[in-house]
PDB file of the backbone (N, CA, C, O) and the ligand in Angstrom, with CONECT records:
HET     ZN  A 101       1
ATOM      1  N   UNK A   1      58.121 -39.000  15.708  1.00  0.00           N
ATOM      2  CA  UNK A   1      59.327 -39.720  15.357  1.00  0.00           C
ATOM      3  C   UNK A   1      60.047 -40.083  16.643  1.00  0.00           C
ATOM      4  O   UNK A   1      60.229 -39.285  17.563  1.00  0.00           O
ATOM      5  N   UNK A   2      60.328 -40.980  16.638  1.00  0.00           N
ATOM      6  CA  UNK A   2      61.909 -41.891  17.884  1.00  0.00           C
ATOM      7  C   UNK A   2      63.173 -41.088  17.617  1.00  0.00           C
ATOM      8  O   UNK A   2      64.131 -41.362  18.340  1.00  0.00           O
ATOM      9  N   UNK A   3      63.354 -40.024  16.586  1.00  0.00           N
ATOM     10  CA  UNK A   3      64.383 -39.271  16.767  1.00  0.00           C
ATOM     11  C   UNK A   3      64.382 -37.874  16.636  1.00  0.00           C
ATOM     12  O   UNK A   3      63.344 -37.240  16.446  1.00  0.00           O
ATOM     13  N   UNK A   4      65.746 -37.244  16.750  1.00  0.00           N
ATOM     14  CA  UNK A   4      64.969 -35.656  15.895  1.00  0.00           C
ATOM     15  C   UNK A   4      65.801 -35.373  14.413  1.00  0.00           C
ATOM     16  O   UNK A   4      65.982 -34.185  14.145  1.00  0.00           O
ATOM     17  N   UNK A   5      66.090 -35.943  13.867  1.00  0.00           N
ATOM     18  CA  UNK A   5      65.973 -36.279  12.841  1.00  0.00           C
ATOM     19  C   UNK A   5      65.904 -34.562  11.872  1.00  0.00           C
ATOM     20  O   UNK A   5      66.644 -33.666  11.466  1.00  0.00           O
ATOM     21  N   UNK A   6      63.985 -35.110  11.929  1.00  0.00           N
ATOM     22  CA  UNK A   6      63.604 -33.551  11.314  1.00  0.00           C
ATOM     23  C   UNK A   6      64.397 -32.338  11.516  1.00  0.00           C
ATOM     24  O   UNK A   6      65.118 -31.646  10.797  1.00  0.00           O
ATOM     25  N   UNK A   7      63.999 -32.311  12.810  1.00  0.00           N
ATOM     26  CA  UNK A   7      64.268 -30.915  13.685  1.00  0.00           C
ATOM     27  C   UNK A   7      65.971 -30.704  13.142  1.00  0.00           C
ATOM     28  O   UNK A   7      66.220 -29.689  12.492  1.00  0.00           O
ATOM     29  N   UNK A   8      67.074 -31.678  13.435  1.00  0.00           N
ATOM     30  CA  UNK A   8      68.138 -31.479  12.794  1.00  0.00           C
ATOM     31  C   UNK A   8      68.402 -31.132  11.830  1.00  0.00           C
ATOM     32  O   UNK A   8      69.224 -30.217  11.792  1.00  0.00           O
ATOM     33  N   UNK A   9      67.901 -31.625  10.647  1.00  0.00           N
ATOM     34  CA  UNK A   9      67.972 -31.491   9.175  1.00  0.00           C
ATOM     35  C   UNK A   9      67.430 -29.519   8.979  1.00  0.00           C
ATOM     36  O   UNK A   9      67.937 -28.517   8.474  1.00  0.00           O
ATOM     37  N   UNK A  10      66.361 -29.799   9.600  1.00  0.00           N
ATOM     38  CA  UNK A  10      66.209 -28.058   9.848  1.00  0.00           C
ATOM     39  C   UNK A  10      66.781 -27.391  10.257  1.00  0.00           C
ATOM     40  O   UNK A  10      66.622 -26.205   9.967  1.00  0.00           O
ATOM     41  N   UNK A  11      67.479 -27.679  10.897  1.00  0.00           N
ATOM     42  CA  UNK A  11      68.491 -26.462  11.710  1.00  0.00           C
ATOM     43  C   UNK A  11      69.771 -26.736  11.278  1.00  0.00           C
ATOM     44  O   UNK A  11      70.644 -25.958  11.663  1.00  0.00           O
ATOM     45  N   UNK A  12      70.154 -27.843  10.427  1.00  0.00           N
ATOM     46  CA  UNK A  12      71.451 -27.624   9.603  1.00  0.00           C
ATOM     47  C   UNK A  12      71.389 -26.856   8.163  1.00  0.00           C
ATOM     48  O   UNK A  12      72.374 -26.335   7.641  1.00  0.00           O
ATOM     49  N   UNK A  13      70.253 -26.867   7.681  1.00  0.00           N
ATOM     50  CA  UNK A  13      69.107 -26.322   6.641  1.00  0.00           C
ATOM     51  C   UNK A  13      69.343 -24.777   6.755  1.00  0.00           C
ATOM     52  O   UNK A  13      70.040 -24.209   5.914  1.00  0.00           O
ATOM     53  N   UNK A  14      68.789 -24.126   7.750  1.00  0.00           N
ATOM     54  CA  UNK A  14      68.661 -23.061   8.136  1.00  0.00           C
ATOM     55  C   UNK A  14      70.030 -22.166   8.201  1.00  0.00           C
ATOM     56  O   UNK A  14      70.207 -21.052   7.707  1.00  0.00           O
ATOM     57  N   UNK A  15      70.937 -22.959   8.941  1.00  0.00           N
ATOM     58  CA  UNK A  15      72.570 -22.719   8.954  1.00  0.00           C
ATOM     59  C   UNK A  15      72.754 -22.971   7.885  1.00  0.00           C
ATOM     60  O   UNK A  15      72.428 -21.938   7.300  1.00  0.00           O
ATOM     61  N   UNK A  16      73.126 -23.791   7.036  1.00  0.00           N
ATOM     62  CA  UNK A  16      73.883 -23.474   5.436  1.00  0.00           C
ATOM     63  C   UNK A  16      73.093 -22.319   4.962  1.00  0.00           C
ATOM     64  O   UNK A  16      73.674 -21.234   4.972  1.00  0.00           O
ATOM     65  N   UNK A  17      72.123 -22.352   4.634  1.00  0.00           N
ATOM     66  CA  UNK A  17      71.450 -20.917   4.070  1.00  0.00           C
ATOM     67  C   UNK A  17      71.585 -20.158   4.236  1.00  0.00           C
ATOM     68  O   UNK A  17      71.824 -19.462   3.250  1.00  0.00           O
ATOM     69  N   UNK A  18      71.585 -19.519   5.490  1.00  0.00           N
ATOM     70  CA  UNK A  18      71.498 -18.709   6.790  1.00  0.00           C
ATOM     71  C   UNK A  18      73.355 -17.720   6.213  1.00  0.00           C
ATOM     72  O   UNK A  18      73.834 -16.610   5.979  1.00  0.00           O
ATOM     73  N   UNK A  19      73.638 -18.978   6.266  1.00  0.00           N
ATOM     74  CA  UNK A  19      75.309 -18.584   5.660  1.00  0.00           C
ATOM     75  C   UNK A  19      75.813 -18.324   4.039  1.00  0.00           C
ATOM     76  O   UNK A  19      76.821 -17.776   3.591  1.00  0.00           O
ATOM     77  N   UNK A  20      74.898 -18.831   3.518  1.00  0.00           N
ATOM     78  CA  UNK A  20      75.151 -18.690   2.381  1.00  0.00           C
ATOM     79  C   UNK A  20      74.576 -17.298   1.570  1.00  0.00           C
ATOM     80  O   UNK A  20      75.070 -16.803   0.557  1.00  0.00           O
ATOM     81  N   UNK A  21      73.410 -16.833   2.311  1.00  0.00           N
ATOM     82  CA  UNK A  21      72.797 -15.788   1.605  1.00  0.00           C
ATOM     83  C   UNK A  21      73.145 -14.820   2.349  1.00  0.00           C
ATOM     84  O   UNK A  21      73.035 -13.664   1.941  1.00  0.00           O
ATOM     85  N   UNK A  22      73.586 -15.083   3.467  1.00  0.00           N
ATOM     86  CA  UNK A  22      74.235 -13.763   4.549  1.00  0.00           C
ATOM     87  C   UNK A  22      72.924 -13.007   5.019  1.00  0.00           C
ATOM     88  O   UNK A  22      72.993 -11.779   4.966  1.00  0.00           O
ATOM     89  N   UNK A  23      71.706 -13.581   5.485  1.00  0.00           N
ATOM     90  CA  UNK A  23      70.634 -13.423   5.971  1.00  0.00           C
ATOM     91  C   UNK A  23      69.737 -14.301   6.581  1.00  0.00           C
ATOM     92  O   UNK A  23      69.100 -15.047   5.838  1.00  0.00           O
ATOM     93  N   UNK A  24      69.531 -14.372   7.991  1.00  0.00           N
ATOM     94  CA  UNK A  24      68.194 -15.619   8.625  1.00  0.00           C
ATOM     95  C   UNK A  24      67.456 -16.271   7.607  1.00  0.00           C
ATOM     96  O   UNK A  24      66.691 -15.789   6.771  1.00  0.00           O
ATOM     97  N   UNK A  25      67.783 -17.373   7.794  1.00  0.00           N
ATOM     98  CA  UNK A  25      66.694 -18.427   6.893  1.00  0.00           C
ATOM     99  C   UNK A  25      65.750 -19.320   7.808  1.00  0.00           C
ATOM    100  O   UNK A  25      66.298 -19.896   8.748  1.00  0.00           O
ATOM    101  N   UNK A  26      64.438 -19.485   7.630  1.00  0.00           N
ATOM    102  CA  UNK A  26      64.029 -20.567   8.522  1.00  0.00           C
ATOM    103  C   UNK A  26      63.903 -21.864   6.917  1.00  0.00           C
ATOM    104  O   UNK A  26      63.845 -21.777   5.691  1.00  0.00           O
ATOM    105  N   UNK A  27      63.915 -22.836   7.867  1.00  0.00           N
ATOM    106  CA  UNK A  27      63.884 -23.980   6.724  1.00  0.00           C
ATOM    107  C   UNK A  27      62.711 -24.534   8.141  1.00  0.00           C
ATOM    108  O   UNK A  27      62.881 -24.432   9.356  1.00  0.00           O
ATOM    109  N   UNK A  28      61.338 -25.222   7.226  1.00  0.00           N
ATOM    110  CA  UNK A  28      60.871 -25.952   7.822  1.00  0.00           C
ATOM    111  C   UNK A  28      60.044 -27.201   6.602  1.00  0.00           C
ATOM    112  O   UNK A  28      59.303 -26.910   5.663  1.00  0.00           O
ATOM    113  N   UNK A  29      60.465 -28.500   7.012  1.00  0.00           N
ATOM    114  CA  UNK A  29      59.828 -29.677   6.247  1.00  0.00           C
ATOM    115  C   UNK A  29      58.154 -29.589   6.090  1.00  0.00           C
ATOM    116  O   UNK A  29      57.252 -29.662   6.925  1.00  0.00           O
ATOM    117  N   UNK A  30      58.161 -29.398   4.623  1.00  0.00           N
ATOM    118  CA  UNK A  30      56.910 -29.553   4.218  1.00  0.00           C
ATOM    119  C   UNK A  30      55.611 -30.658   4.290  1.00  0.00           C
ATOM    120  O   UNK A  30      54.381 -30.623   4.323  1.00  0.00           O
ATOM    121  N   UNK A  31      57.066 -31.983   4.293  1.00  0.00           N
ATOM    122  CA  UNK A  31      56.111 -33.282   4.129  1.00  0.00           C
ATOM    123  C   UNK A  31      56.046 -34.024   5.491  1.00  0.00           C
ATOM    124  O   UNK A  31      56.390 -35.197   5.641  1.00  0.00           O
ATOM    125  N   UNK A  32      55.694 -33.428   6.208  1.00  0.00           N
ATOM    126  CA  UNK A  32      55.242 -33.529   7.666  1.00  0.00           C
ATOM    127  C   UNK A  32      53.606 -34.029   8.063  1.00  0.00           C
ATOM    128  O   UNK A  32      52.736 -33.163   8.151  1.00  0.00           O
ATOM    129  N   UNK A  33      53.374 -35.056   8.225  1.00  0.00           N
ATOM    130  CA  UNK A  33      51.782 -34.971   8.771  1.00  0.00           C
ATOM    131  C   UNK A  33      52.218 -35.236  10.548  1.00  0.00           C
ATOM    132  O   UNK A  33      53.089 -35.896  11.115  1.00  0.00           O
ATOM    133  N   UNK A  34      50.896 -34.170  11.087  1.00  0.00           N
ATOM    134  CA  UNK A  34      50.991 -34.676  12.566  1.00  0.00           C
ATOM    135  C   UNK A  34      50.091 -35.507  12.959  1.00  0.00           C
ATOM    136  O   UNK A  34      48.930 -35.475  12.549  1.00  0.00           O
ATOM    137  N   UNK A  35      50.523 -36.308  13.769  1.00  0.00           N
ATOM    138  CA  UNK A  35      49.722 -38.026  14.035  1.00  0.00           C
ATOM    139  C   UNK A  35      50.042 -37.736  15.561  1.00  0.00           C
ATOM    140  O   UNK A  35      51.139 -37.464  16.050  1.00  0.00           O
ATOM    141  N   UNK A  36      48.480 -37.894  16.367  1.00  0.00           N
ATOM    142  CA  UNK A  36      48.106 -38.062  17.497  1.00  0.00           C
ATOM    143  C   UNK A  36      48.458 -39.440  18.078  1.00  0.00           C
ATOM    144  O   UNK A  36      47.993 -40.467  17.584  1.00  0.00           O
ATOM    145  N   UNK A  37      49.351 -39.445  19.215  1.00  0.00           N
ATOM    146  CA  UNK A  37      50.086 -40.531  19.809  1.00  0.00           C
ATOM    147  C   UNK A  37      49.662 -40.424  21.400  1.00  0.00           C
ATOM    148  O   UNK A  37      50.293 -39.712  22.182  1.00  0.00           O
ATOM    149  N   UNK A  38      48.542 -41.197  21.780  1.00  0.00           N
ATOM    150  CA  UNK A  38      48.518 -40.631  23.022  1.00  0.00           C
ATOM    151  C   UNK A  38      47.949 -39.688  23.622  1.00  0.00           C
ATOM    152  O   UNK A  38      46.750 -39.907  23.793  1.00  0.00           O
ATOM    153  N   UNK A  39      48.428 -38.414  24.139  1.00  0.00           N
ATOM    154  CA  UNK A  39      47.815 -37.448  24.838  1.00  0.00           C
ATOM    155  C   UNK A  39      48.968 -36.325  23.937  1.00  0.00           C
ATOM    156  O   UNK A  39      48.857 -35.117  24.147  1.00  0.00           O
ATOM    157  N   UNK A  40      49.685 -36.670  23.279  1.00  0.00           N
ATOM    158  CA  UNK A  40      50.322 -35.541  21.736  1.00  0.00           C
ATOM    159  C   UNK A  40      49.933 -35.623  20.550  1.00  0.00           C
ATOM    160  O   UNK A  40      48.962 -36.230  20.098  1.00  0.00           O
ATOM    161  N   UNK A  41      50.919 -34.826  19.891  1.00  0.00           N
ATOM    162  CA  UNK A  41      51.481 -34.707  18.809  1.00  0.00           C
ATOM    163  C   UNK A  41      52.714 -35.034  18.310  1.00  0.00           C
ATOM    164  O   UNK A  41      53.748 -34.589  18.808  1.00  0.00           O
ATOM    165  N   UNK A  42      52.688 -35.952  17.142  1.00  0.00           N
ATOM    166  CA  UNK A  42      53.719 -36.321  16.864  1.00  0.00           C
ATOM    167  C   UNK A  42      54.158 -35.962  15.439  1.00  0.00           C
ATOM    168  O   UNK A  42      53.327 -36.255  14.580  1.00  0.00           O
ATOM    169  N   UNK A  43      55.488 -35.288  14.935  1.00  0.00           N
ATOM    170  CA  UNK A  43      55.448 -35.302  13.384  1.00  0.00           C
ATOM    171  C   UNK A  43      56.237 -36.281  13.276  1.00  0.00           C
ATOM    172  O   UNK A  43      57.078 -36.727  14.058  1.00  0.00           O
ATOM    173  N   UNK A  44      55.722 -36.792  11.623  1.00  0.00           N
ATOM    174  CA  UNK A  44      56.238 -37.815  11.010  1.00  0.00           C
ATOM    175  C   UNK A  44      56.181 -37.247   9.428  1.00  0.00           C
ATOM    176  O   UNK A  44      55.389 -36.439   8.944  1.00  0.00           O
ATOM    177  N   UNK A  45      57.402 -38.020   8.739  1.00  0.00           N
ATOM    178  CA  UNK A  45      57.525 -37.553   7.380  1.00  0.00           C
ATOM    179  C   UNK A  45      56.280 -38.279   6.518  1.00  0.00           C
ATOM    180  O   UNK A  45      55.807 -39.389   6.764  1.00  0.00           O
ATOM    181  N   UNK A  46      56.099 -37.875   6.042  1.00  0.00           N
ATOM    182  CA  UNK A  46      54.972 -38.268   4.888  1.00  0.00           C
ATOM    183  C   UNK A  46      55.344 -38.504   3.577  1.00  0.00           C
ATOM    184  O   UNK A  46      56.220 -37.706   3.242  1.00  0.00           O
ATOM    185  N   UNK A  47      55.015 -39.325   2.644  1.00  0.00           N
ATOM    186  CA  UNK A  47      55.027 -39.744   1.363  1.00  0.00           C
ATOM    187  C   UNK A  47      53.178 -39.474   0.870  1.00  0.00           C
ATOM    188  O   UNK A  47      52.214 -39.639   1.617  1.00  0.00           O
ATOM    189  N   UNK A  48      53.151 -39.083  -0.412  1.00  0.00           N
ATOM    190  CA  UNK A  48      51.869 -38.953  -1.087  1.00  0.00           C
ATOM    191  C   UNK A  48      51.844 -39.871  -1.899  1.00  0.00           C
ATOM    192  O   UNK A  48      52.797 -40.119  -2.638  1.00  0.00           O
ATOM    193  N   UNK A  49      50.282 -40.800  -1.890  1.00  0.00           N
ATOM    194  CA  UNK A  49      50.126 -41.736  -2.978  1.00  0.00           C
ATOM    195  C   UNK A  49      48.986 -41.214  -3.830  1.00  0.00           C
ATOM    196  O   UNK A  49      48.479 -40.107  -3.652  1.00  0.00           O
ATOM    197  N   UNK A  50      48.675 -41.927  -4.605  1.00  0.00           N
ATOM    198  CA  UNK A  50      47.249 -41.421  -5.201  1.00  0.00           C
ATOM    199  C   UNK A  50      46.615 -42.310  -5.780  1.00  0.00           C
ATOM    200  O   UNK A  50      47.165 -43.142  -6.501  1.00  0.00           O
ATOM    201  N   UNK A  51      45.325 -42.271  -5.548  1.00  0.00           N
ATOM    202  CA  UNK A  51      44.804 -43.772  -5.366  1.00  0.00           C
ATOM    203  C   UNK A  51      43.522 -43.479  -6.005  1.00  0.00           C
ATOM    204  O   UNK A  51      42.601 -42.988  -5.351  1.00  0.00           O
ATOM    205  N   UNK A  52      43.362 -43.890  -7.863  1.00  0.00           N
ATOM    206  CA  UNK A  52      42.570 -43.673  -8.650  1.00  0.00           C
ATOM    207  C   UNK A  52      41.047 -44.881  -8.682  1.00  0.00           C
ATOM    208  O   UNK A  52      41.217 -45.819  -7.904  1.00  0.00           O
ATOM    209  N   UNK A  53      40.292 -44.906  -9.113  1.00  0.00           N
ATOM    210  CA  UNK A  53      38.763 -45.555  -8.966  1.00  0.00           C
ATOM    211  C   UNK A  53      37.941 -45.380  -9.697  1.00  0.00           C
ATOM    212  O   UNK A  53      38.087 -44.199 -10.013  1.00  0.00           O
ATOM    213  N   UNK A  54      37.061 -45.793 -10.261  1.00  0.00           N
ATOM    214  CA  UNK A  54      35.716 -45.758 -10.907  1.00  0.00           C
ATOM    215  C   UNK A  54      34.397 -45.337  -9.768  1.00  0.00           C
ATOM    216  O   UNK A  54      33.236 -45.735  -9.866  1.00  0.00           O
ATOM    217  N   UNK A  55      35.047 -44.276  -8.511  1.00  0.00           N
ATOM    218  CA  UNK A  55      33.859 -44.291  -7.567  1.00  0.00           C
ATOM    219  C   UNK A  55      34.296 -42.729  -7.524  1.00  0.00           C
ATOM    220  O   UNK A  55      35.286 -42.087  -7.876  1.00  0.00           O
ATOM    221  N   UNK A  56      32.968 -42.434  -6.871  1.00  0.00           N
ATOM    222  CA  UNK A  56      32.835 -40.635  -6.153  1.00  0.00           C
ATOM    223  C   UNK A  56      34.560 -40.726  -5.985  1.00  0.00           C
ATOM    224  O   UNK A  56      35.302 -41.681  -5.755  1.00  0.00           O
ATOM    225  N   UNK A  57      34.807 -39.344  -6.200  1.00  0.00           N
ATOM    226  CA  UNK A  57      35.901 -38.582  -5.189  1.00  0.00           C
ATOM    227  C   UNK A  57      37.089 -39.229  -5.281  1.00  0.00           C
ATOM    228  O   UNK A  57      37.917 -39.011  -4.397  1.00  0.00           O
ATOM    229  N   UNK A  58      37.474 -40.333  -6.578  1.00  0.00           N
ATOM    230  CA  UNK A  58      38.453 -40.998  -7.024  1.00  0.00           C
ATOM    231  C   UNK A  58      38.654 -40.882  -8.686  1.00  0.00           C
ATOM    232  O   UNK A  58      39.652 -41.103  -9.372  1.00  0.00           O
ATOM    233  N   UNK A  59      37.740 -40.587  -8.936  1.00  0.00           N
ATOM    234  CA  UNK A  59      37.655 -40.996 -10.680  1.00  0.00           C
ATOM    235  C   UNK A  59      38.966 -39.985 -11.012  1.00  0.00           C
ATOM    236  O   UNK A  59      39.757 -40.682 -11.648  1.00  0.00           O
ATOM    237  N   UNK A  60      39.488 -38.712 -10.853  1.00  0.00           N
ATOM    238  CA  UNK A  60      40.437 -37.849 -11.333  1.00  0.00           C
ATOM    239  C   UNK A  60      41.789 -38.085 -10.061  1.00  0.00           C
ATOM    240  O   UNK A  60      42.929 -37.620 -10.032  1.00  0.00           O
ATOM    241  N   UNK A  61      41.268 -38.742  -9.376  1.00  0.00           N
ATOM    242  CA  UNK A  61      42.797 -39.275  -8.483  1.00  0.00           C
ATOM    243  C   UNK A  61      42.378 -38.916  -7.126  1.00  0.00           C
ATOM    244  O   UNK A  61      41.771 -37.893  -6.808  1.00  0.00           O
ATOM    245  N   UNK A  62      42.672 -39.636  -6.545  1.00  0.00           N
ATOM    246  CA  UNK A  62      42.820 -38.802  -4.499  1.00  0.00           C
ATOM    247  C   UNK A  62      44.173 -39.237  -4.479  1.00  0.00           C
ATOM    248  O   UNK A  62      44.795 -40.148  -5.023  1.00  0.00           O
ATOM    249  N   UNK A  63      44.479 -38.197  -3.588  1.00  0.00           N
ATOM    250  CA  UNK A  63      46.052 -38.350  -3.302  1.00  0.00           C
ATOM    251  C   UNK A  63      45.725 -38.628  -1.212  1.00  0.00           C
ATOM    252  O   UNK A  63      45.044 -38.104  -0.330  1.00  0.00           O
ATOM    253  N   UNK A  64      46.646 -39.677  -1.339  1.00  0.00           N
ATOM    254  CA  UNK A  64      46.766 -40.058   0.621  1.00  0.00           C
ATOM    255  C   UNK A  64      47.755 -39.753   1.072  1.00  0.00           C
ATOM    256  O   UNK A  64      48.711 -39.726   0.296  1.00  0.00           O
ATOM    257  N   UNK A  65      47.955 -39.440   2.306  1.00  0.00           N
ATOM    258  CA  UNK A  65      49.308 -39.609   2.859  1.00  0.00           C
ATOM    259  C   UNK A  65      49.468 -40.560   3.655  1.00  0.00           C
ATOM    260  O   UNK A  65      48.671 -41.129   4.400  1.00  0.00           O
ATOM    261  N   UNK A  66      50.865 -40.752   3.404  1.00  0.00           N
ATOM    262  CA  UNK A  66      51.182 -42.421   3.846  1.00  0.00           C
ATOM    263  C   UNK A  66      52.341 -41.981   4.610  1.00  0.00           C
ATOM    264  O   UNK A  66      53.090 -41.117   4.154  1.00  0.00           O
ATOM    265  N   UNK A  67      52.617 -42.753   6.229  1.00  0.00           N
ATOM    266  CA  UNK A  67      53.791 -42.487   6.430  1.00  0.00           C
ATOM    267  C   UNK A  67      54.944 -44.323   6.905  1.00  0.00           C
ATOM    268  O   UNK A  67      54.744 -45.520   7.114  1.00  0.00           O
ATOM    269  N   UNK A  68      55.883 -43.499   6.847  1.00  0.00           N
ATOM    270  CA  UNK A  68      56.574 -44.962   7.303  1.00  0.00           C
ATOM    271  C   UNK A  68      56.790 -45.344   8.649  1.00  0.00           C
ATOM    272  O   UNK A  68      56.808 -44.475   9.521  1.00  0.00           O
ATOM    273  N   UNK A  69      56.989 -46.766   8.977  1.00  0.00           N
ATOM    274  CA  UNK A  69      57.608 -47.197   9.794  1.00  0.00           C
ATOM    275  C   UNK A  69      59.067 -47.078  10.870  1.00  0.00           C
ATOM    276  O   UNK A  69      59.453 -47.397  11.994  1.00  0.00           O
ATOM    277  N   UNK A  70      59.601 -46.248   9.380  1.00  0.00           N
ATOM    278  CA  UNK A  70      61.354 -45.887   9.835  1.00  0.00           C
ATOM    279  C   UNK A  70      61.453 -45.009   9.341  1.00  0.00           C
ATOM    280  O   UNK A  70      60.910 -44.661   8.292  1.00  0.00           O
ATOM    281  N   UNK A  71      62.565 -44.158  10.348  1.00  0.00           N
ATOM    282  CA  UNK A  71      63.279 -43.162  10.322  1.00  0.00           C
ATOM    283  C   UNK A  71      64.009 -42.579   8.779  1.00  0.00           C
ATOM    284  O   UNK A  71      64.994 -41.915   9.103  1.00  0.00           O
ATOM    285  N   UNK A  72      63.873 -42.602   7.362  1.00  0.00           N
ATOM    286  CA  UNK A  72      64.981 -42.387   6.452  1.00  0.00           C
ATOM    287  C   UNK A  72      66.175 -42.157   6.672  1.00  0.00           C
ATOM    288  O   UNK A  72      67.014 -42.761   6.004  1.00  0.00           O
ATOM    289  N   UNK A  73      66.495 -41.412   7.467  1.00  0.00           N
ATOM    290  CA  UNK A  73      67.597 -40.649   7.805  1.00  0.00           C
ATOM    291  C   UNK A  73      68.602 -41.645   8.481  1.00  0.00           C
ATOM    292  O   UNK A  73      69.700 -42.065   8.116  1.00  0.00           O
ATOM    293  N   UNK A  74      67.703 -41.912   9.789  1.00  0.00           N
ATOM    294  CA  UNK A  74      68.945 -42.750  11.135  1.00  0.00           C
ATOM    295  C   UNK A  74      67.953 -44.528  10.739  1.00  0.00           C
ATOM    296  O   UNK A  74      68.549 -45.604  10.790  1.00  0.00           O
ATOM    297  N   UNK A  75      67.216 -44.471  10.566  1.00  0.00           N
ATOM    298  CA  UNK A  75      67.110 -46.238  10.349  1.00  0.00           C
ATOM    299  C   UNK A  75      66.346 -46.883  11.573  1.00  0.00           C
ATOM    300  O   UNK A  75      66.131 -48.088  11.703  1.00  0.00           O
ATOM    301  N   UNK A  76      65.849 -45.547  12.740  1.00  0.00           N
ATOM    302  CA  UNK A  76      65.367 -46.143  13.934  1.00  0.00           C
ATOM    303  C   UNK A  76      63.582 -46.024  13.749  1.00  0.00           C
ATOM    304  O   UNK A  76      62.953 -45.463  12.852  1.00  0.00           O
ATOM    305  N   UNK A  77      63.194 -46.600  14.671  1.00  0.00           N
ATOM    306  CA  UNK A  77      61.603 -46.767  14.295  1.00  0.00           C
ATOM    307  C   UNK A  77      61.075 -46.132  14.653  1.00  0.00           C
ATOM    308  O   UNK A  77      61.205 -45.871  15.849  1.00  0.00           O
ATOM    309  N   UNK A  78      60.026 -45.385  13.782  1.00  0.00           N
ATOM    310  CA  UNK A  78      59.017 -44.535  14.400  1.00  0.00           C
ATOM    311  C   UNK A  78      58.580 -44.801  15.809  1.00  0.00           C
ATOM    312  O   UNK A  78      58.772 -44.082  16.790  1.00  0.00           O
ATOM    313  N   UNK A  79      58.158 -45.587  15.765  1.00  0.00           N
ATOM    314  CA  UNK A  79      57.273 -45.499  17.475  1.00  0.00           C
ATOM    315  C   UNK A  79      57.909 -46.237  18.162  1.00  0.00           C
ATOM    316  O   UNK A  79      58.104 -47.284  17.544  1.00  0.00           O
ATOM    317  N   UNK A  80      58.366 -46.249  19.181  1.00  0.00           N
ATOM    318  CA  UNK A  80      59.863 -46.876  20.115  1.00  0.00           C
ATOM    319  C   UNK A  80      58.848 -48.149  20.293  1.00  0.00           C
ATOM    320  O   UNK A  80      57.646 -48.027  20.529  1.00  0.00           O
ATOM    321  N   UNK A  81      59.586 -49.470  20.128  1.00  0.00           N
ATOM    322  CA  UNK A  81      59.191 -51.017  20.546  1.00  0.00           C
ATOM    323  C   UNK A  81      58.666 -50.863  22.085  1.00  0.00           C
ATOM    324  O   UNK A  81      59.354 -50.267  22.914  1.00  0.00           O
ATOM    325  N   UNK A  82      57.822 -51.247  22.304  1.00  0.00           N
ATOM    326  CA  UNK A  82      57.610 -51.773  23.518  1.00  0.00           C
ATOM    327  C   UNK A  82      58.439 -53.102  24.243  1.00  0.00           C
ATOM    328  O   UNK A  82      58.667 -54.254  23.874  1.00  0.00           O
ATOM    329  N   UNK A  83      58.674 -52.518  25.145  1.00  0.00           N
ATOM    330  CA  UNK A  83      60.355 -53.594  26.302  1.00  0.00           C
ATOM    331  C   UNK A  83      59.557 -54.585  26.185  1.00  0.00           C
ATOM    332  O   UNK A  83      58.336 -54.433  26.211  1.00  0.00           O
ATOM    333  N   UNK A  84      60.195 -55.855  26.025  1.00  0.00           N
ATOM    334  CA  UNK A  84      60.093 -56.944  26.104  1.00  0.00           C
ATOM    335  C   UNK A  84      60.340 -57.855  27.441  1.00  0.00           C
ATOM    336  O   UNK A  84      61.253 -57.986  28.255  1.00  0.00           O
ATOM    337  N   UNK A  85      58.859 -58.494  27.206  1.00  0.00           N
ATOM    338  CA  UNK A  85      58.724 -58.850  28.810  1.00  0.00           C
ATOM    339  C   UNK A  85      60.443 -60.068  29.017  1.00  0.00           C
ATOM    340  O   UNK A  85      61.189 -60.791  28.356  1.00  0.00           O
ATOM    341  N   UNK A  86      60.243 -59.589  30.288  1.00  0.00           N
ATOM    342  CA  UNK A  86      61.793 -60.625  30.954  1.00  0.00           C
ATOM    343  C   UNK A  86      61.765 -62.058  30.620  1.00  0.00           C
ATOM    344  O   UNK A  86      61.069 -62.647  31.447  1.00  0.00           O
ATOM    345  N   UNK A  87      62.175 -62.721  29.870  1.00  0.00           N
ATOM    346  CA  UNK A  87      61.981 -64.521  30.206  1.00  0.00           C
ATOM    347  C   UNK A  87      63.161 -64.523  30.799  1.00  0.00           C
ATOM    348  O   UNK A  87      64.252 -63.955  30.734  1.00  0.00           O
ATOM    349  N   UNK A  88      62.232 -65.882  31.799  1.00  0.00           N
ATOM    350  CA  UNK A  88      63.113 -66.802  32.807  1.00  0.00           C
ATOM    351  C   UNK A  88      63.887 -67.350  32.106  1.00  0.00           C
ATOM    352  O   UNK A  88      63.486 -67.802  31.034  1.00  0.00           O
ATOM    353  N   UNK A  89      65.104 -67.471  32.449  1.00  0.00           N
ATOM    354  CA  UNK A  89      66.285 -68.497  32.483  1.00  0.00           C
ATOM    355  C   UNK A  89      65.932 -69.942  32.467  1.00  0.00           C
ATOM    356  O   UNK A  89      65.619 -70.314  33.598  1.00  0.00           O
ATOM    357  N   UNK A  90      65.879 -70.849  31.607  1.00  0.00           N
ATOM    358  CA  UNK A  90      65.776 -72.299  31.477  1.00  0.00           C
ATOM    359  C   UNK A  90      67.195 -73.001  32.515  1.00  0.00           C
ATOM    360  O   UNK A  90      67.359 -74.218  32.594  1.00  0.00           O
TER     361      UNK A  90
HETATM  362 ZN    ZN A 101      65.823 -40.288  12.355  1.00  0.00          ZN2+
END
């Protein structure tokens, strides 16, 4: 992700709980896939689809994970734009 987002939501997660039950809570996001970016790891939120067929290994459903483009939360883009080359001045 282009933000931390996750990591926030977890650790505000953890604090309300944390406070509410009057005992350490860890909160960690389930719907996380990690996607190789490079020479890392990157998490990104995930959505599940399921994607039925008349073939092998579909007929009772496969479920995919799909992730998005944007952030839910802040609205910024997964994978930071690449800078845009300079144009000259007309
Ligand atoms: Zn975000």
């Amino acid at each position: 992700m282009n933000c931390n987002c996750i990591k926030e939501l977890e650790q505000k997660l953890a604090k309300h709980y944390s406070e509410q039950l009057g005992v350490a809570a860890q909160v960690e996001c389930q719907d996380v896939a990690l996607i190789l970016t490079g020479n890392s790891m990157a998490r990104r939120l995930k959505n599940a689809f399921q994607v039925t067929a008349q073939s092998k290994g579909f007929i009772k459903g496969k479920t995919i994970p799909v992730t998005g483009s944007y952030c839910p939360f802040c609205g910024k883009a997964v994978v930071p734009k690449p800078a845009e080359p300079a144009t000259e001045a007309a």
